[in-house]
N, CA, C and O atoms as a MOPAC input file, in Angstrom:
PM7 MOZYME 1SCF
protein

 N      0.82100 1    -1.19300 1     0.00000 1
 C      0.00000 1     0.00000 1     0.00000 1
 C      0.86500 1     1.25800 1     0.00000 1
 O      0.36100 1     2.20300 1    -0.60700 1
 N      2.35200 1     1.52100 1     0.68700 1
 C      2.64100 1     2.35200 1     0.58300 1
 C      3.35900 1     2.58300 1    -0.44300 1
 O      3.36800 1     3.74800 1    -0.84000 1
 N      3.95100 1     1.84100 1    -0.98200 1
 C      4.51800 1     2.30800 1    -2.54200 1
 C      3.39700 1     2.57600 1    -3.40700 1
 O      3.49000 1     3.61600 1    -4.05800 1
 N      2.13300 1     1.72800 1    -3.60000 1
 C      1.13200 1     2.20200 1    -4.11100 1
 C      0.66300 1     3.44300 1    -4.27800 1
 O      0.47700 1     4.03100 1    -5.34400 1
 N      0.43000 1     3.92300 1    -2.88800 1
 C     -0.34200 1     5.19100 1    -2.35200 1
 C      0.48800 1     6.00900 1    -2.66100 1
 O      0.04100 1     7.00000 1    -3.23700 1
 N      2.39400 1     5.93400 1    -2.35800 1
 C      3.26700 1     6.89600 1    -3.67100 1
 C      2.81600 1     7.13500 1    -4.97700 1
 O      2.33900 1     8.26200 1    -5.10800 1
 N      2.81200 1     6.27100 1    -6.22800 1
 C      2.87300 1     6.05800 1    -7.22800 1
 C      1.55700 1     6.48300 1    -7.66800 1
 O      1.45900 1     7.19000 1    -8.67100 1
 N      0.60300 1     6.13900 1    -7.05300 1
 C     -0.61400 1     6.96200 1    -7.63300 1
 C     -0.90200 1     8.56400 1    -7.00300 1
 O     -1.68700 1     9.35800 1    -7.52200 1
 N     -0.26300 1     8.77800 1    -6.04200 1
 C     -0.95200 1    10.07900 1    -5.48300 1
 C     -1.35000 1    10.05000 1    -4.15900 1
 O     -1.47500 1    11.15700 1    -3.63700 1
 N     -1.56300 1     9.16500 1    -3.53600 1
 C     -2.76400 1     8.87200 1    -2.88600 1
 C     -2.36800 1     9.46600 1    -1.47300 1
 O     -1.17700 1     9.21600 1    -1.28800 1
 N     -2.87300 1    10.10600 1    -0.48500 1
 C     -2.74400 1    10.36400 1     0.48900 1
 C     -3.51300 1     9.85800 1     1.83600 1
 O     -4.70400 1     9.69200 1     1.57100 1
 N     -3.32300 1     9.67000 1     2.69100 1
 C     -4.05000 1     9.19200 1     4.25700 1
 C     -4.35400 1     9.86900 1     4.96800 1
 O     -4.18200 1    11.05700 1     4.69500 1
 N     -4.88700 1     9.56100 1     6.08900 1
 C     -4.44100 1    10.56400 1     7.62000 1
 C     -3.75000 1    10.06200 1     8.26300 1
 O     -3.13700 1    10.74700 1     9.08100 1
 N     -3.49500 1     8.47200 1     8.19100 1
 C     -2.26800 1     8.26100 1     8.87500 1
 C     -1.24100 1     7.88400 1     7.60500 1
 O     -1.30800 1     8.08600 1     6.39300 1
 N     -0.50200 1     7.39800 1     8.25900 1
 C      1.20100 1     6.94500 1     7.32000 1
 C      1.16100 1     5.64900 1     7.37700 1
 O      0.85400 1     5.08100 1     8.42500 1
 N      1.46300 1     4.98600 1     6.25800 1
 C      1.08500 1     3.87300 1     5.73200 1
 C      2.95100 1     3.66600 1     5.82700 1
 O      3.66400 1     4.66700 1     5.75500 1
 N      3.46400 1     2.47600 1     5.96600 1
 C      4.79500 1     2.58900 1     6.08700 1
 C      5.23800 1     1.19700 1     4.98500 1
 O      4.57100 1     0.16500 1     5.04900 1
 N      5.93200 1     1.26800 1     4.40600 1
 C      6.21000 1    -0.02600 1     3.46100 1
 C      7.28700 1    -0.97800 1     3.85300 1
 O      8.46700 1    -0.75800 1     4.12500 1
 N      6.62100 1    -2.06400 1     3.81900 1
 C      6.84200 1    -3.53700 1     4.02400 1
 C      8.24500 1    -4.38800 1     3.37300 1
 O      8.47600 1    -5.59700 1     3.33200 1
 N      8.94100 1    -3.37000 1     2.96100 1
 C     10.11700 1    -3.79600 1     2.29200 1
 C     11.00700 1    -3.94800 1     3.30800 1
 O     10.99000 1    -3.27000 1     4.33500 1
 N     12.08500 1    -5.14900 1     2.96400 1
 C     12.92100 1    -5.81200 1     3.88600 1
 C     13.42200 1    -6.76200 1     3.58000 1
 O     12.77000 1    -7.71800 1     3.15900 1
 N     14.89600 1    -6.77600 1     3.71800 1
 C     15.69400 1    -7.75100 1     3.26100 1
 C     15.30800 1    -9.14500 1     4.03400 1
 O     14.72200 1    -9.23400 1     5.11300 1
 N     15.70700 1   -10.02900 1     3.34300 1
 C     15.08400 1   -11.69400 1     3.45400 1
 C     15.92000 1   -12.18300 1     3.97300 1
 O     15.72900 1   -12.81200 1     5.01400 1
 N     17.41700 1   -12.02200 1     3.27900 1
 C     18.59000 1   -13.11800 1     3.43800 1
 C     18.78600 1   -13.59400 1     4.55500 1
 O     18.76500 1   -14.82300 1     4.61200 1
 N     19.06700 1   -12.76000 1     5.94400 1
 C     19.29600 1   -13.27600 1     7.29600 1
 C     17.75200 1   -14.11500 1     7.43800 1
 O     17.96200 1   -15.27900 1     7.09900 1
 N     16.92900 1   -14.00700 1     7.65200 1
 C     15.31500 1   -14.77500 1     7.62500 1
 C     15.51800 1   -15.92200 1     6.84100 1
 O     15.59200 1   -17.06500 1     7.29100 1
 N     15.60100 1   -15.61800 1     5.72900 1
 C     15.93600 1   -17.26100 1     5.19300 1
 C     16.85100 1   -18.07500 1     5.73500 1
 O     16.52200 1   -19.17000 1     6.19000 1
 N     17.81200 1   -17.73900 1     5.74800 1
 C     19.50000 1   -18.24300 1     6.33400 1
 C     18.34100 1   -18.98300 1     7.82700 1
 O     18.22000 1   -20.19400 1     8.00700 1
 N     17.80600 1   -18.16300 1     8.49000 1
 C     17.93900 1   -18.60000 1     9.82200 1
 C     17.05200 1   -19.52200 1     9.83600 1
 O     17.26000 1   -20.51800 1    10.52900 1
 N     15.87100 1   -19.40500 1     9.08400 1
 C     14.69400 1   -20.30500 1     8.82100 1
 C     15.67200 1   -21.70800 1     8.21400 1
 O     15.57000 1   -22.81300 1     8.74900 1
 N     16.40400 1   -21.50400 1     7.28800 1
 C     17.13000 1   -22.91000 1     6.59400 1
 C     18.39600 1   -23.31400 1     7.61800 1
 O     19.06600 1   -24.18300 1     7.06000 1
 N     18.72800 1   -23.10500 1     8.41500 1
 C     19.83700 1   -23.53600 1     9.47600 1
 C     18.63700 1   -23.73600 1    10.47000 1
 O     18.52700 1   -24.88000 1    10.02900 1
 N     17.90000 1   -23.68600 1    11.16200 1
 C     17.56000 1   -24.13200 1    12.04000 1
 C     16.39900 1   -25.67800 1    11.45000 1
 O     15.77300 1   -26.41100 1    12.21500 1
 N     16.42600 1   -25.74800 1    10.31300 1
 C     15.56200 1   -26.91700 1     9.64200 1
 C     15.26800 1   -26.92100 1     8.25000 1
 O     14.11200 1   -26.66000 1     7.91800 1
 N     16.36600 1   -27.24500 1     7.12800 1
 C     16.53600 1   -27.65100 1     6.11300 1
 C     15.55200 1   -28.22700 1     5.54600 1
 O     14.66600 1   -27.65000 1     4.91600 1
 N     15.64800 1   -29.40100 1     5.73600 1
 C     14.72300 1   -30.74300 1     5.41900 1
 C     13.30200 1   -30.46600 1     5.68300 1
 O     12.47700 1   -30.76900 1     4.82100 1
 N     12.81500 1   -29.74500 1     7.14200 1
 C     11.16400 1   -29.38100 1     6.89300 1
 C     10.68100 1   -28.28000 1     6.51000 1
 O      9.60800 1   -27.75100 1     6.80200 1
 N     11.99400 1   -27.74700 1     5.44900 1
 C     11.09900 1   -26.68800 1     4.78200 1
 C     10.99600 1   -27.16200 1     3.37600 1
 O     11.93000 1   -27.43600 1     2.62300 1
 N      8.93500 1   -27.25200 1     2.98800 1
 C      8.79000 1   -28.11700 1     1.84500 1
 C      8.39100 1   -26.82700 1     0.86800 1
 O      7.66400 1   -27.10400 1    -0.08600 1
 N      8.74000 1   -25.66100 1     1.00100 1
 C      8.13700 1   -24.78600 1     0.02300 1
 C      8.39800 1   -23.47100 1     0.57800 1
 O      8.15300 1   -23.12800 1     1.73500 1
 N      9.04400 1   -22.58400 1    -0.56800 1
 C      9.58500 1   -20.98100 1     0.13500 1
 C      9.39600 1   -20.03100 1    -1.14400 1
 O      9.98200 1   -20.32500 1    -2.18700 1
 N      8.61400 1   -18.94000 1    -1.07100 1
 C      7.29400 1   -18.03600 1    -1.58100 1
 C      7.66400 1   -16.70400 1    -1.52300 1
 O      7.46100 1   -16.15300 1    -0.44100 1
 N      8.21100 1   -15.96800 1    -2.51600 1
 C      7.95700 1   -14.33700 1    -2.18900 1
 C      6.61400 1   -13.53900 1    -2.33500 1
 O      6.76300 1   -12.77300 1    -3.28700 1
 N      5.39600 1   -13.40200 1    -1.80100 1
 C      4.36700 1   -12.65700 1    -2.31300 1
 C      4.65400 1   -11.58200 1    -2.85200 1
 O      3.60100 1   -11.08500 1    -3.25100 1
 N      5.22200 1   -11.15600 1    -3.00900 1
 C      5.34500 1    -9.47900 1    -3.95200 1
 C      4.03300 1    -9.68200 1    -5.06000 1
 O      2.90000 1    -9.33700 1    -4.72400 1
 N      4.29200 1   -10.23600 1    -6.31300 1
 C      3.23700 1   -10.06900 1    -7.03200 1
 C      2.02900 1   -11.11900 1    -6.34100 1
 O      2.15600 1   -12.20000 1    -5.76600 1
 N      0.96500 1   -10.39800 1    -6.62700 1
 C     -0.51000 1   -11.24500 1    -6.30800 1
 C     -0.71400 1   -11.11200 1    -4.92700 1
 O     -1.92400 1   -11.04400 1    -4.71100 1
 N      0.14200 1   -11.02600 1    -3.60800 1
 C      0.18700 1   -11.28900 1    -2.17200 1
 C      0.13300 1   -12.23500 1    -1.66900 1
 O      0.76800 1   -13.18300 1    -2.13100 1
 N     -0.86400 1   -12.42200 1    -0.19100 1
 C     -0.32000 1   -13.94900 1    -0.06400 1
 C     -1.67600 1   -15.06200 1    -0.61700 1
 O     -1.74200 1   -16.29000 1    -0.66000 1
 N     -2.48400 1   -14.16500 1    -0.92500 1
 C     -3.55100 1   -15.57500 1    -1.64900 1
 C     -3.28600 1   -15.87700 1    -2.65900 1
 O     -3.59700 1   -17.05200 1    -2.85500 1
 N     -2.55600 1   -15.11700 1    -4.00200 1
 C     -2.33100 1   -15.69500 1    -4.61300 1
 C     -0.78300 1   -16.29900 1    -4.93500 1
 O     -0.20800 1   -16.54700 1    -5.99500 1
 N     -0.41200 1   -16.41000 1    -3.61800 1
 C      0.77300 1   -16.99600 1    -3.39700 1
 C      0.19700 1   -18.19200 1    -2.84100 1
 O     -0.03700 1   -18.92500 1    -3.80100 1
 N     -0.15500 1   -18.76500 1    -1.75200 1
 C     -0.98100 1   -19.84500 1    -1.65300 1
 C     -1.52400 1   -20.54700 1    -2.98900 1
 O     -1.12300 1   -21.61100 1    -3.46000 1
 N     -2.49000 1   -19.74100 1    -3.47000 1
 C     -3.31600 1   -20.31000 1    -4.59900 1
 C     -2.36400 1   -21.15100 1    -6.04400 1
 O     -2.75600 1   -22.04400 1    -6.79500 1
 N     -0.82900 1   -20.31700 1    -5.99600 1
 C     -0.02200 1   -21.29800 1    -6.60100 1
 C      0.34600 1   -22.44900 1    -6.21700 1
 O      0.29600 1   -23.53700 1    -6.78900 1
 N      0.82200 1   -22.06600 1    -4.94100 1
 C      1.74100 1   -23.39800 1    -3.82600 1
 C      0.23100 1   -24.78500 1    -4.06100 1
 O      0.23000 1   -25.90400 1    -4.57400 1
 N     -0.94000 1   -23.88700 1    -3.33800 1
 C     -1.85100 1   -25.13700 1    -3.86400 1
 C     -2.18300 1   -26.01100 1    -5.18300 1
 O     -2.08200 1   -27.22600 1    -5.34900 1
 N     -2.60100 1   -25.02200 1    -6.04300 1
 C     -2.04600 1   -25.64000 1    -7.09600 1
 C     -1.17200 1   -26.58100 1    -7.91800 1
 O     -1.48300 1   -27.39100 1    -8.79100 1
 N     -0.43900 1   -26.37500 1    -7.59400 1
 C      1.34300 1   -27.22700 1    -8.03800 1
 C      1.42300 1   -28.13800 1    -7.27700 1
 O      1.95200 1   -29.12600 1    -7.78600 1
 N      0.94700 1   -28.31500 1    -5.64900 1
 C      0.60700 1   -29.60900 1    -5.16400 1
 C     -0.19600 1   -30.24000 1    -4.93000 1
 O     -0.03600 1   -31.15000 1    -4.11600 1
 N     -1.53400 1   -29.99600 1    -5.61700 1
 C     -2.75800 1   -30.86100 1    -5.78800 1
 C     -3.17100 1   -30.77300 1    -4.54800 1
 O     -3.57100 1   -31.82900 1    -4.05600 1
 N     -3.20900 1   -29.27400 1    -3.50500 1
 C     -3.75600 1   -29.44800 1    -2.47100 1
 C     -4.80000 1   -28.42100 1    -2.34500 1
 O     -4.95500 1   -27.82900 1    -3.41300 1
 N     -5.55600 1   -28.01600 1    -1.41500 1
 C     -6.31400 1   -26.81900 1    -0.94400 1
 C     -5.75500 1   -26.19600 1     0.55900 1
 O     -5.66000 1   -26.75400 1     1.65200 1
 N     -5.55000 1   -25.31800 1     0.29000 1
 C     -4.95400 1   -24.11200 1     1.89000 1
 C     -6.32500 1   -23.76700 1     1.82400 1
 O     -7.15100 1   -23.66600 1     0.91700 1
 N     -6.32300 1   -23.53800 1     3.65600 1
 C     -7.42900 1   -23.13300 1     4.06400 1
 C     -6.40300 1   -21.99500 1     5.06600 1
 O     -5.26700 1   -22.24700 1     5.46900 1
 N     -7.15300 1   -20.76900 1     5.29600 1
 C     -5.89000 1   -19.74600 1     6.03800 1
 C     -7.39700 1   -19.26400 1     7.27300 1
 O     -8.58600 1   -19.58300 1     7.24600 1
 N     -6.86500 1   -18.68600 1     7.90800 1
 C     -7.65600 1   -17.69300 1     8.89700 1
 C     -7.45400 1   -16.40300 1     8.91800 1
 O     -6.62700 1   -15.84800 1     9.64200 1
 N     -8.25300 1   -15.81100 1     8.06600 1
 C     -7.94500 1   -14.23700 1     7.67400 1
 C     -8.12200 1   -13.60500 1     8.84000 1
 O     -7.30600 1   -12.70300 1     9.02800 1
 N     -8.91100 1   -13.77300 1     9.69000 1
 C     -8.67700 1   -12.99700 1    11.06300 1
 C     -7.29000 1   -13.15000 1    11.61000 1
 O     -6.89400 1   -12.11400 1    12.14400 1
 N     -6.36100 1   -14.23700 1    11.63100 1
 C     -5.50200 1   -14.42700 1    12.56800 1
 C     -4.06000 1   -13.93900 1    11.83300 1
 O     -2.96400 1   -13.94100 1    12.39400 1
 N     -4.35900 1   -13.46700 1    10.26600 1
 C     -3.72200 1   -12.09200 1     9.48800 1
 C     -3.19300 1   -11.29300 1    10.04700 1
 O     -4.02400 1   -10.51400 1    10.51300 1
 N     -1.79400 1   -10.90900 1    10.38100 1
 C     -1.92200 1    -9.41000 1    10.99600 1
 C     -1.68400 1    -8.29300 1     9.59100 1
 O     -0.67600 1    -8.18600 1     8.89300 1
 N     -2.85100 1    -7.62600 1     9.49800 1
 C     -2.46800 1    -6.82800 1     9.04300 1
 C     -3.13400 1    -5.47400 1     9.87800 1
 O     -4.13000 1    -5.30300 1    10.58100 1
 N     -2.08500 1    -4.67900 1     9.42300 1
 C     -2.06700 1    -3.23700 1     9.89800 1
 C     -3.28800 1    -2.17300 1     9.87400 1
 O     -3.69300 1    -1.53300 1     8.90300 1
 N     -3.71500 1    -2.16000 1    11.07300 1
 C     -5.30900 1    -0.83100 1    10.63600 1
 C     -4.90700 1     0.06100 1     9.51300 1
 O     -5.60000 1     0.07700 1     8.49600 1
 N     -3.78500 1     0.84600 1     9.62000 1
 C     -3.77500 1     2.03500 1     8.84600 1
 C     -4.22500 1     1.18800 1     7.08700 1
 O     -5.10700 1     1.66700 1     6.37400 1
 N     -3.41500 1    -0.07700 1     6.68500 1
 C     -3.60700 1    -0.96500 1     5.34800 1
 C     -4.94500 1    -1.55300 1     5.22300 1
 O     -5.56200 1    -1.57800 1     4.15700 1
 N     -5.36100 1    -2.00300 1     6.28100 1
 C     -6.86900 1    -2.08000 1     6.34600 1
 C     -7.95700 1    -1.25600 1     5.69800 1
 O     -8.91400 1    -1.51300 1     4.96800 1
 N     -7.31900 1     0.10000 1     6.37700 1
 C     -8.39300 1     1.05000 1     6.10900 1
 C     -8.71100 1     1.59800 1     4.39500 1
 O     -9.66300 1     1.91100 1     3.67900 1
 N     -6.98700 1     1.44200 1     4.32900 1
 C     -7.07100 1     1.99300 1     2.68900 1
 C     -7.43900 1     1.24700 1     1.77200 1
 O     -7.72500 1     1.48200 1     0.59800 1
 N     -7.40200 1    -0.35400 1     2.80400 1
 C     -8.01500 1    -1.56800 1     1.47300 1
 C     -9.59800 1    -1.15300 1     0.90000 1
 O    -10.08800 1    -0.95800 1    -0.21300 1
 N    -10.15000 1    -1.13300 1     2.46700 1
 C    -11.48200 1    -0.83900 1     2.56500 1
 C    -12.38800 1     0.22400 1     1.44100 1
 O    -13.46700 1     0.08700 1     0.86500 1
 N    -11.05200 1     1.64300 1     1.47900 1
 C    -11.43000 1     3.02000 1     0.72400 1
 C    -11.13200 1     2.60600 1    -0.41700 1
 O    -11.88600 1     3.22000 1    -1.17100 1
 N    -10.30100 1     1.73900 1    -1.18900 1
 C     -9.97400 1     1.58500 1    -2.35800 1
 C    -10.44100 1    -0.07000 1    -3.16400 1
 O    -10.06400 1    -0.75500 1    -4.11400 1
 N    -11.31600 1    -0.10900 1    -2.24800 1
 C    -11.96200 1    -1.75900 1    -2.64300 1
 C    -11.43100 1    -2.66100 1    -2.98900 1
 O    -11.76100 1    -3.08600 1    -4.09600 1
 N    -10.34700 1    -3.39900 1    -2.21700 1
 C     -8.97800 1    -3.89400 1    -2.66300 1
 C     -8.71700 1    -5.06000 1    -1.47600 1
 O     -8.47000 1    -4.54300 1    -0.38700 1
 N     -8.72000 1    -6.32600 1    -1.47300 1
 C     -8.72500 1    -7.44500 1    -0.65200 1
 C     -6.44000 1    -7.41600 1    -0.02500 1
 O     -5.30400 1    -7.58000 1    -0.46900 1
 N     -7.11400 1    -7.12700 1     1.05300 1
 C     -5.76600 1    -7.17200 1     1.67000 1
 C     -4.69500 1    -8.50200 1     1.73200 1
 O     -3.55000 1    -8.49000 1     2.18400 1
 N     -5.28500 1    -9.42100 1     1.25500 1
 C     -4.80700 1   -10.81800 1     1.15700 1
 C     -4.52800 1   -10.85400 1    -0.30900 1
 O     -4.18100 1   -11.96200 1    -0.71900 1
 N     -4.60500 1    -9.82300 1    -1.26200 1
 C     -3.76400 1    -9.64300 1    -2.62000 1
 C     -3.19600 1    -8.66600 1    -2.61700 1
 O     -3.31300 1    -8.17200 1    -3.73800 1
 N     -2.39900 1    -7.83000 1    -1.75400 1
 C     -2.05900 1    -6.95600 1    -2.18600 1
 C     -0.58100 1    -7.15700 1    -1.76100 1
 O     -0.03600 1    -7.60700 1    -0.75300 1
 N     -0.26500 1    -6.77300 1    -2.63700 1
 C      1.43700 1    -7.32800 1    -2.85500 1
 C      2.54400 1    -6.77000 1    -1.57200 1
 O      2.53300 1    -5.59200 1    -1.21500 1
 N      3.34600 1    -7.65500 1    -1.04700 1
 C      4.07800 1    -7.80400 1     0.05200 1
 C      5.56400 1    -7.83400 1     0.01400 1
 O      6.21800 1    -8.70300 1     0.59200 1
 N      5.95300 1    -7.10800 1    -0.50700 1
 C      7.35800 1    -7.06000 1    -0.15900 1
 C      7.65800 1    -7.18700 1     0.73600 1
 O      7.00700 1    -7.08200 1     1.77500 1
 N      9.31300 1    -7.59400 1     0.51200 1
 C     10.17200 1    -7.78900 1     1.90600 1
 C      9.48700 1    -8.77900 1     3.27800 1
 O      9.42000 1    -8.62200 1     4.49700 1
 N      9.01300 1    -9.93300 1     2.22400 1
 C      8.24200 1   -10.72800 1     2.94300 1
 C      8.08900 1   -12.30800 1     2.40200 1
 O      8.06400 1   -12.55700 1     1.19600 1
 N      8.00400 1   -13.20300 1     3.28800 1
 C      8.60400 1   -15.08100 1     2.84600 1
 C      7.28400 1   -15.60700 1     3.11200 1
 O      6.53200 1   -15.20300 1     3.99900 1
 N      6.97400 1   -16.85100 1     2.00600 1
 C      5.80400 1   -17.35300 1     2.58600 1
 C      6.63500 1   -19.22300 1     2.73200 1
 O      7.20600 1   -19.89800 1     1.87600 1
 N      6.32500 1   -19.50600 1     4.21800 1
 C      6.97300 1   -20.90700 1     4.08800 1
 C      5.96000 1   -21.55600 1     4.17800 1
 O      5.00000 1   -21.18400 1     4.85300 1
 N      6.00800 1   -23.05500 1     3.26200 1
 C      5.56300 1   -24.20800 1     4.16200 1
 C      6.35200 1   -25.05500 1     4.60900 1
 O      7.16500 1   -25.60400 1     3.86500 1
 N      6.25600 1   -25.36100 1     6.08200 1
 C      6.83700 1   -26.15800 1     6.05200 1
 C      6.21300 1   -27.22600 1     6.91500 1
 O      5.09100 1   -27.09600 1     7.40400 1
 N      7.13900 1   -28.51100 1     7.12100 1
 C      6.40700 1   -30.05300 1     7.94300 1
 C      6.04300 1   -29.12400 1     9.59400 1
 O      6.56500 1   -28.24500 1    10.28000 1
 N      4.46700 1   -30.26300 1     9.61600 1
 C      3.87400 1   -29.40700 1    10.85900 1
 C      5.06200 1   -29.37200 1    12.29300 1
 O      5.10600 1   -28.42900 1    13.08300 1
 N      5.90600 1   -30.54700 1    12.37500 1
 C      6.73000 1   -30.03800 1    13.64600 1
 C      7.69400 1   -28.99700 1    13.79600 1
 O      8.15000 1   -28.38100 1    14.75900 1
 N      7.90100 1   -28.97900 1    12.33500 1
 C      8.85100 1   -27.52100 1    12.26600 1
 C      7.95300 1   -26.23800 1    12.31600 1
 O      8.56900 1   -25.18500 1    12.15000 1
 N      6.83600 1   -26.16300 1    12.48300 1
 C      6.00400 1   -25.11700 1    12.39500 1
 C      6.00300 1   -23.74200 1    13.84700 1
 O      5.74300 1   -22.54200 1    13.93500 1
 N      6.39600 1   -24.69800 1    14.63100 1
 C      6.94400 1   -23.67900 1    15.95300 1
 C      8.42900 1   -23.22900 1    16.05200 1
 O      8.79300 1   -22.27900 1    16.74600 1
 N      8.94700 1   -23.71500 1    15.57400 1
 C     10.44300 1   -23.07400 1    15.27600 1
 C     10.61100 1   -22.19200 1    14.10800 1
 O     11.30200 1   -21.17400 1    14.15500 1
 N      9.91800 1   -22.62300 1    12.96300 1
 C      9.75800 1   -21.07600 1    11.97400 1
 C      8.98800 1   -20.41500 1    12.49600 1
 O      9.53600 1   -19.31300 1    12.46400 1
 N      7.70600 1   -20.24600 1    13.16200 1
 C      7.29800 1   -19.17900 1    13.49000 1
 C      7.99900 1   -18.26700 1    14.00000 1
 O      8.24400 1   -17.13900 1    13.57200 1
 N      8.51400 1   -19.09000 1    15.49400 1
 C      9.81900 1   -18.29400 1    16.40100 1
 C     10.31600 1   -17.66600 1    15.73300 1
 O     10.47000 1   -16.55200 1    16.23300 1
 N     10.89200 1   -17.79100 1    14.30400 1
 C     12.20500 1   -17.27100 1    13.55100 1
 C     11.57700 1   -15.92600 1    12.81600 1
 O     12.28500 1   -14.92400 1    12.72400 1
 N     10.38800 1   -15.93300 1    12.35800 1
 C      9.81500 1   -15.43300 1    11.73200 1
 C      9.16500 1   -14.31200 1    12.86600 1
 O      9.20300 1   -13.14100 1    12.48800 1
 N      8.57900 1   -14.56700 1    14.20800 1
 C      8.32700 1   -13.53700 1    15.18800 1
 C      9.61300 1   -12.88600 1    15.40100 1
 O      9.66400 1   -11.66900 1    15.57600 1
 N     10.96100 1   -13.83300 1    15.39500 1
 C     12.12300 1   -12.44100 1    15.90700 1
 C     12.83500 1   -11.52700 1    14.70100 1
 O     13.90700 1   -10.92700 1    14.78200 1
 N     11.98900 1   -11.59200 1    13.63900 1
 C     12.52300 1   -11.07900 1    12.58900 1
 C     11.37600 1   -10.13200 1    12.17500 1
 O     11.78400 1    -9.06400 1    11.71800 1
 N     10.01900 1   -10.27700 1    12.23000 1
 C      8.79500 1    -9.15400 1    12.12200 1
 C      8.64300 1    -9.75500 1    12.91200 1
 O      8.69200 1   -10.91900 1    13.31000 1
 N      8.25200 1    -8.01300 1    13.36100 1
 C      6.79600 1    -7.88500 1    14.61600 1
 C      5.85600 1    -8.24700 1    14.38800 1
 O      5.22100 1    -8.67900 1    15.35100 1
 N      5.10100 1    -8.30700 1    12.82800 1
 C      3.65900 1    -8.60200 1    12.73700 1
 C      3.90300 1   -10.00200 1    12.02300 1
 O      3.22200 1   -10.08400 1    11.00100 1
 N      4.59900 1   -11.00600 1    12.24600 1
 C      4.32400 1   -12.49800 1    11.96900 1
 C      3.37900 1   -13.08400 1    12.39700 1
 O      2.94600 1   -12.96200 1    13.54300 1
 N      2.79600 1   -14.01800 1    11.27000 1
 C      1.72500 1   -14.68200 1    11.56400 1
 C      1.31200 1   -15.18900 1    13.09100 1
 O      2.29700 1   -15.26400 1    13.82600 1
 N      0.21400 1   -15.50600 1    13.63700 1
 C     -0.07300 1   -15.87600 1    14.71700 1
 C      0.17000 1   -17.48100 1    15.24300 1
 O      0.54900 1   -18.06000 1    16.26100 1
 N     -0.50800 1   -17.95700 1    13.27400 1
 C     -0.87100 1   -19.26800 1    12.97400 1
 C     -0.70100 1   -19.55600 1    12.36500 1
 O     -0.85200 1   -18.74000 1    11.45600 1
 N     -0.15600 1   -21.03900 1    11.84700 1
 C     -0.17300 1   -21.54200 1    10.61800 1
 C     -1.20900 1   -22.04200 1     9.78500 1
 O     -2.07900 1   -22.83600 1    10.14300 1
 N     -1.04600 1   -21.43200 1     8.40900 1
 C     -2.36600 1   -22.29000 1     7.70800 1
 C     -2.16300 1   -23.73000 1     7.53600 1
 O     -1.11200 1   -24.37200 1     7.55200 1
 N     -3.42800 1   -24.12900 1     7.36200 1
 C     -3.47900 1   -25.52600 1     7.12600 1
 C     -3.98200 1   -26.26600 1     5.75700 1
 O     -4.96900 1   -25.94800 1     5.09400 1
 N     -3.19700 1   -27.17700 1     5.53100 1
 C     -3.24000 1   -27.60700 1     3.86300 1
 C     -4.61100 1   -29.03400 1     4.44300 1
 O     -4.71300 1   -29.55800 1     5.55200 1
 N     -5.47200 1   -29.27900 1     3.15200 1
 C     -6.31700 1   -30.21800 1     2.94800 1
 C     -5.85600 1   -31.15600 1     1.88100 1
 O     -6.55400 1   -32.11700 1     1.56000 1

């Protein structure tokens, strides 16, 4: 939203701050602490993260089911989704990893992923 809200003009009342951020240490730490249970690694930039999912599902003959409440996304991005009729679960994410990985490794990437963003997921989605 905030490179967006650059590029077109667009102004707020609050400050929309952009989501860009280097990966490399995040990956590194996510792949040293468990190699082997990471079965899939995702940049959302284009499409965001549904249609980052909607590939990963795809390509493995599965269905993700996510909990959009348990999303963090940001009021101020919220709000502008809302004003600009625009699903916050496509809107493109820089400086941002989508993993899957095996469910026991799922508390140790999170960990990795909470000490690296503040607003990391709560929960993991779950594949059908």
């Amino acid at each position: 939203m905030a490179i967006m809200s650059v590029r077109e003009g667009l102004e707020f009342e609050s400050q929309i701050r952009s989501d860009c951020a280097a990966l490399n240490g995040l990956i590194a730490e996510v792949l040293r602490r468990g190699r082997s249970a990471v079965h899939a690694m995702r940049d959302p930039t284009r499409g965001g993260l549904a249609s980052t999912l909607n590939e990963i599902a795809h390509s493995s003959g599965v269905g993700i089911a996510i909990d959009e409440a348990s999303l963090p996304v940001r009021t101020e991005v919220q709000s502008a989704c809302e004003l600009l009729g625009l699903d916050p679960v496509y809107v493109a994410n820089e400086g941002k990893a989508v993993f899957i990985v095996a469910p026991e490794a799922a508390d140790s990437v999170l960990k990795v992923l909470r000490a690296h963003f503040r607003w990391a997921a709560t929960r993991p989605a779950s594949a059908r």
